[in-house]
C-alpha positions in Angstrom: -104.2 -39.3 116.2 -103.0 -40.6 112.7 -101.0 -43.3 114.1 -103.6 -44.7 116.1 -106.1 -44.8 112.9 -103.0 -46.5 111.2 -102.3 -49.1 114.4 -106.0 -49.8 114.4 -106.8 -50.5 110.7 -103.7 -52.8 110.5 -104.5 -54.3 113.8 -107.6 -55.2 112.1 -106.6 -56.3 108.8 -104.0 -58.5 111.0 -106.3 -60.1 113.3 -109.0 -60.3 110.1 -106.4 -62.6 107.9 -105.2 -64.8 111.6 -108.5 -65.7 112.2 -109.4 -67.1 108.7 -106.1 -68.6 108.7 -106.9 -70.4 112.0 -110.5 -71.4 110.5 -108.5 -73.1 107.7 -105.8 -74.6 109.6 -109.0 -76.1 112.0 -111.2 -77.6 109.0 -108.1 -79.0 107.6 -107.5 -80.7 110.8 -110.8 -81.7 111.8 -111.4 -86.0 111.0 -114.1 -86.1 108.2 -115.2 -89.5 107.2 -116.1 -88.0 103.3 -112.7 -86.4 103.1 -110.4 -89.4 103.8 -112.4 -91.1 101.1 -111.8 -88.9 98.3 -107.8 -88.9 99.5 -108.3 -85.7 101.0 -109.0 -83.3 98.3 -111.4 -80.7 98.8 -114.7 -80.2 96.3 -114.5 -77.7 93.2 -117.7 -76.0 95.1 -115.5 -75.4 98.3 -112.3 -74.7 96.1 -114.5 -71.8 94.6 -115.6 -70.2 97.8 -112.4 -70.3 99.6 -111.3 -67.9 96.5 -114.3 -66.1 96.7 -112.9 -65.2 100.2 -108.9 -64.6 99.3 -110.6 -62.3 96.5 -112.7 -60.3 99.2 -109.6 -60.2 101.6 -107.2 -58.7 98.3 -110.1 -56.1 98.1 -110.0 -55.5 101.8 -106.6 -55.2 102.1 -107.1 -52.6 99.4 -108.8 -50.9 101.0 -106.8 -50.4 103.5 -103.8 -49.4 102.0 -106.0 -46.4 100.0 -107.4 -45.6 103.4 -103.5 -45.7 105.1 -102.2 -43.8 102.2 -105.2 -40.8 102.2 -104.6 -40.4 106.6 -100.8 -39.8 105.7 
């Protein structure tokens, strides 16, 4: 029963970090008109939420090492 808790929390930390990294791979391919013309940098504003998000994924992941560690 342990190892499915295990399987399952890591299956979702897994499947949590492939579909952000599929949302960035996407937005850095889509064609935006704004983004060739500032030579493809993104804006401080967007800069600071896509950390925003890597900090809240850290805490997740965490998280779920605590969580791992307490079921063994």
């Amino acid at each position: 029963m342990k190892l499915k808790k295990q399987v399952t929390v890591c299956g979702a930390a897994i499947f949590c970090v492939a579909v952000f990294s599929l949302y960035l791979m996407l937005d850095r391919v889509q064609h935006d008109p704004t983004r060739h013309q500032n030579g493809g940098n993104f804006p401080r504003s967007q800069i600071s939420v896509l950390q925003n998000r890597i900090e809240q994924l850290e805490q997740l992941l965490e998280e779920n090492h605590e969580i791992i560690s307490h079921i063994k």
